[in-house]
C-alpha positions as CSV (number, residue, x, y, z in Angstrom):
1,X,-148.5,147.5,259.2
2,X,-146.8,150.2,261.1
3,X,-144.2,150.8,262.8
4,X,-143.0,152.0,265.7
5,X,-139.0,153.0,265.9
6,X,-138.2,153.0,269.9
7,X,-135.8,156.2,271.0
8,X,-132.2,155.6,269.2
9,X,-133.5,152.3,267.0
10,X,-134.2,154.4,263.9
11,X,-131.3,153.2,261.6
12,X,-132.5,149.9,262.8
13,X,-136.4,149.9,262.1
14,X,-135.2,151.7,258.4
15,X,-133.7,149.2,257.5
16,X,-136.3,146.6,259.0
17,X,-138.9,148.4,256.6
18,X,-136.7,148.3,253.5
19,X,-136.1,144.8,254.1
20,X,-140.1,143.8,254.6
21,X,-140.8,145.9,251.6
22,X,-138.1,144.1,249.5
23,X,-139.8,140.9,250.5
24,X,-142.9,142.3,249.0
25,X,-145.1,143.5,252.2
26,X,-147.1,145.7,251.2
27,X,-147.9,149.1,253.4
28,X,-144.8,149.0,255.7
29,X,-145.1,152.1,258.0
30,X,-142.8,153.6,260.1
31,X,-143.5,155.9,263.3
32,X,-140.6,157.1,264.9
33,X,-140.3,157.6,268.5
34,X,-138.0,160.4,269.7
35,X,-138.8,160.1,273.0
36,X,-140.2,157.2,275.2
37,X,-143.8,159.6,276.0
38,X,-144.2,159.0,271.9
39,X,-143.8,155.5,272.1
40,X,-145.9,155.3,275.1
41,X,-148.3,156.9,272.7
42,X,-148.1,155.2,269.7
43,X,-148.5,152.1,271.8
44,X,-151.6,153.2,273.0
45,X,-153.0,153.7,269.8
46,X,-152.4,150.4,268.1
47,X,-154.5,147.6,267.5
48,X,-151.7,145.0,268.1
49,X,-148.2,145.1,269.3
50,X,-146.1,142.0,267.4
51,X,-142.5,142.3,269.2
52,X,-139.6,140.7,270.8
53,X,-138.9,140.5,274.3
54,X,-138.0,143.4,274.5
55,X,-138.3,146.9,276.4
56,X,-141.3,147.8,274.0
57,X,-142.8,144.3,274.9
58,X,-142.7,144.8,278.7
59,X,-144.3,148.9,277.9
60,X,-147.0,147.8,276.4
61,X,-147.7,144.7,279.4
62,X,-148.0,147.5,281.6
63,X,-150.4,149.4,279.3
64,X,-152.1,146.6,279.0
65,X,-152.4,146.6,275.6
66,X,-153.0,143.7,272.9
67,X,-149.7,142.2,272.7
68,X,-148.0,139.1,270.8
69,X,-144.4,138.8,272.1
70,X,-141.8,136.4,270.7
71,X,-139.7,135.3,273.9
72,X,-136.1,133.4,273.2
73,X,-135.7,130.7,276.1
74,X,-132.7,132.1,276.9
75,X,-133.6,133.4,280.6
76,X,-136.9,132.6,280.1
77,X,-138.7,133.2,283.1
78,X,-136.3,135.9,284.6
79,X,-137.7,139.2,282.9
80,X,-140.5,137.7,280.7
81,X,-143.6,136.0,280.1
82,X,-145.6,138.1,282.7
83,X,-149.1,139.7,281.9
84,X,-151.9,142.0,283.0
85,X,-154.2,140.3,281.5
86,X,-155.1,138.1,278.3
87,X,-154.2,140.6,275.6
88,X,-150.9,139.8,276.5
89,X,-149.6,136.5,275.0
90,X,-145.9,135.3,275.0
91,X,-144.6,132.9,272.3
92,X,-142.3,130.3,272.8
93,X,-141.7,126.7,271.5
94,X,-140.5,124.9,275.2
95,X,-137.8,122.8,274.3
96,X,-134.9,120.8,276.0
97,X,-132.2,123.4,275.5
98,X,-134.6,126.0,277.4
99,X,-132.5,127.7,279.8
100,X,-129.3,128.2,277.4
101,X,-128.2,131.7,278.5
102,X,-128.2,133.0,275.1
103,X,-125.3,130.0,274.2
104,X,-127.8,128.8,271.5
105,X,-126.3,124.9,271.4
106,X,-128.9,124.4,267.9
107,X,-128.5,125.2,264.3
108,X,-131.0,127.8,264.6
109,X,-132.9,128.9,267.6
110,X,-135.9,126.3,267.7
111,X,-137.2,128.1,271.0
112,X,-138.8,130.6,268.2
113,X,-138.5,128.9,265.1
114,X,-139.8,126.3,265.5
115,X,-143.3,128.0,266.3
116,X,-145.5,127.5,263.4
117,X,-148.0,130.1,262.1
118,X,-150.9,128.6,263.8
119,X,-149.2,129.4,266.8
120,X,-149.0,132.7,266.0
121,X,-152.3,133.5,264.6
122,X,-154.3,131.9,267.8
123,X,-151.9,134.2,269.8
124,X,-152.9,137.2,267.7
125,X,-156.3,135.9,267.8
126,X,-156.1,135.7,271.5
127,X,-154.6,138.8,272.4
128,X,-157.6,140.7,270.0
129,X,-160.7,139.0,271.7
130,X,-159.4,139.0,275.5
131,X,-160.8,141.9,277.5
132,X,-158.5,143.7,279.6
């Protein structure tokens, strides 16, 4: 696993990695990306792009590369899921609080945790076999 520090999220993604190690994953990478050409790059030469909905999601839709996005149901809809084709796949769990604006009114935020791993590996699986 690898990876990929977006421009000014170093300190961030360091301690992502030392946290993912600490819980005992194994090969924890990191690429840092000074500018946003690198990460353009790095993108490019992945396999699979796992991410939130996030600026680095929405780079790698329009590369159109194999992606697995985790998208909160906060504005869901506004920004995010849109796709250039099946190697894109957005996750979400569509629940009655949809909509919130970010005021999450549950204990946790069911809208992504309440996704089980099935869910995610058919996504991964998904966004792997689908031609571009």
């Amino acid at each position: 696993m690898n990876l990929l520090a977006p421009p000014g999220e170093v300190t961030r993604f360091t301690e992502l990695r030392k946290w993912l190690m600490a819980a005992g994953v194994e090969g924890v990478g990191l690429t840092l990306c000074v500018t946003n050409h690198d990460l353009r790059e790095a993108l490019r030469r992945n396999r699979l792009v796992l991410s939130a909905d996030t600026g680095t999601a929405h780079l790698a839709v329009a590369l159109d590369a194999p992606l697995v996005a985790f998208l909160g149901g906060g504005h869901i809809g506004w920004f995010a899921p849109w796709s250039r084709s099946g190697r894109q796949q957005w996750l979400n769990k569509d629940v009655p609080c949809r909509g919130c604006l970010w005021v999450c009114s549950q204990p946790s935020p069911v809208c992504l945790t309440d996704l089980s791993e099935d869910q995610v590996f058919q996504a991964i699986d998904v966004a792997l076999t689908a031609s571009g």
